[in-house]
C-alpha positions in Angstrom: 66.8 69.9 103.6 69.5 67.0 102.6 70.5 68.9 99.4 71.4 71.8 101.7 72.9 70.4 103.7 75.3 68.2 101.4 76.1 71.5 99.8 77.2 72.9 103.5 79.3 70.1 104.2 80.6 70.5 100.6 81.0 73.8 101.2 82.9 72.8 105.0 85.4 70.3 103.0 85.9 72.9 100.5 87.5 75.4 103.5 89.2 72.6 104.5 91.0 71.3 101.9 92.0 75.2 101.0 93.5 75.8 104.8 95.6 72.5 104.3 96.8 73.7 100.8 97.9 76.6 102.9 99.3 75.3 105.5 101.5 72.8 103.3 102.9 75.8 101.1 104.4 77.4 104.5 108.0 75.3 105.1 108.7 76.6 101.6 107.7 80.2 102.3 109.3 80.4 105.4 112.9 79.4 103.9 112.0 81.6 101.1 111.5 84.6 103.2 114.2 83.8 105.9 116.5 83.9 103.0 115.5 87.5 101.5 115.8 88.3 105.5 119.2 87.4 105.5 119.8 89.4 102.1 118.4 92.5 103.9 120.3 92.0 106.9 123.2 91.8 105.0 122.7 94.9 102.8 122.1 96.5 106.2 125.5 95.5 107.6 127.3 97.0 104.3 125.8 99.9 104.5 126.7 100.5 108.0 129.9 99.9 107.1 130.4 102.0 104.6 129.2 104.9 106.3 131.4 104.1 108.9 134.3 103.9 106.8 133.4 106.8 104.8 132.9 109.3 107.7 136.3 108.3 108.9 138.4 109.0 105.6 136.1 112.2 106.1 137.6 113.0 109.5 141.0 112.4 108.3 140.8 114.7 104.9 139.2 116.7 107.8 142.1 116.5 110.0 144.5 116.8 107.3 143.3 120.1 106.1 143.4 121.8 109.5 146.7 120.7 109.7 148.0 122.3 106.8 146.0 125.2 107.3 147.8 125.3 110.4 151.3 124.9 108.6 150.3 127.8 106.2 
């Protein structure tokens, strides 16, 4: 009965020591991901921006077209 239950708190310690391994490993994930978040978020932005300037050189040439068809 002793020998099983050393190995259970073995076992117990075990579980232990790999939720503290974990738990120490998080500050450095957390900046890690907060930067790729940042990267998205920024990638996100440019596109947006893009599309926003593209759809208005769009309209223009748009604009610009009807207006000489106009002329014609």
């Amino acid at each position: 009965k002793k020998d099983l239950h050393n190995i259970s708190i073995k076992k117990k310690k075990k579980k232990k020591k790999k939720k503290q391994e974990k738990t120490t490993n998080k500050p450095y994930f957390r900046s890690i991901m907060k930067a790729l978040l940042e990267m998205i978020q920024k990638k996100n932005i440019e596109k947006i921006e893009m599309c926003a300037t593209t759809s208005k050189v769009e309209l223009q040439e748009i604009k610009e077209n009807r207006h000489i068809s106009k002329v014609d």
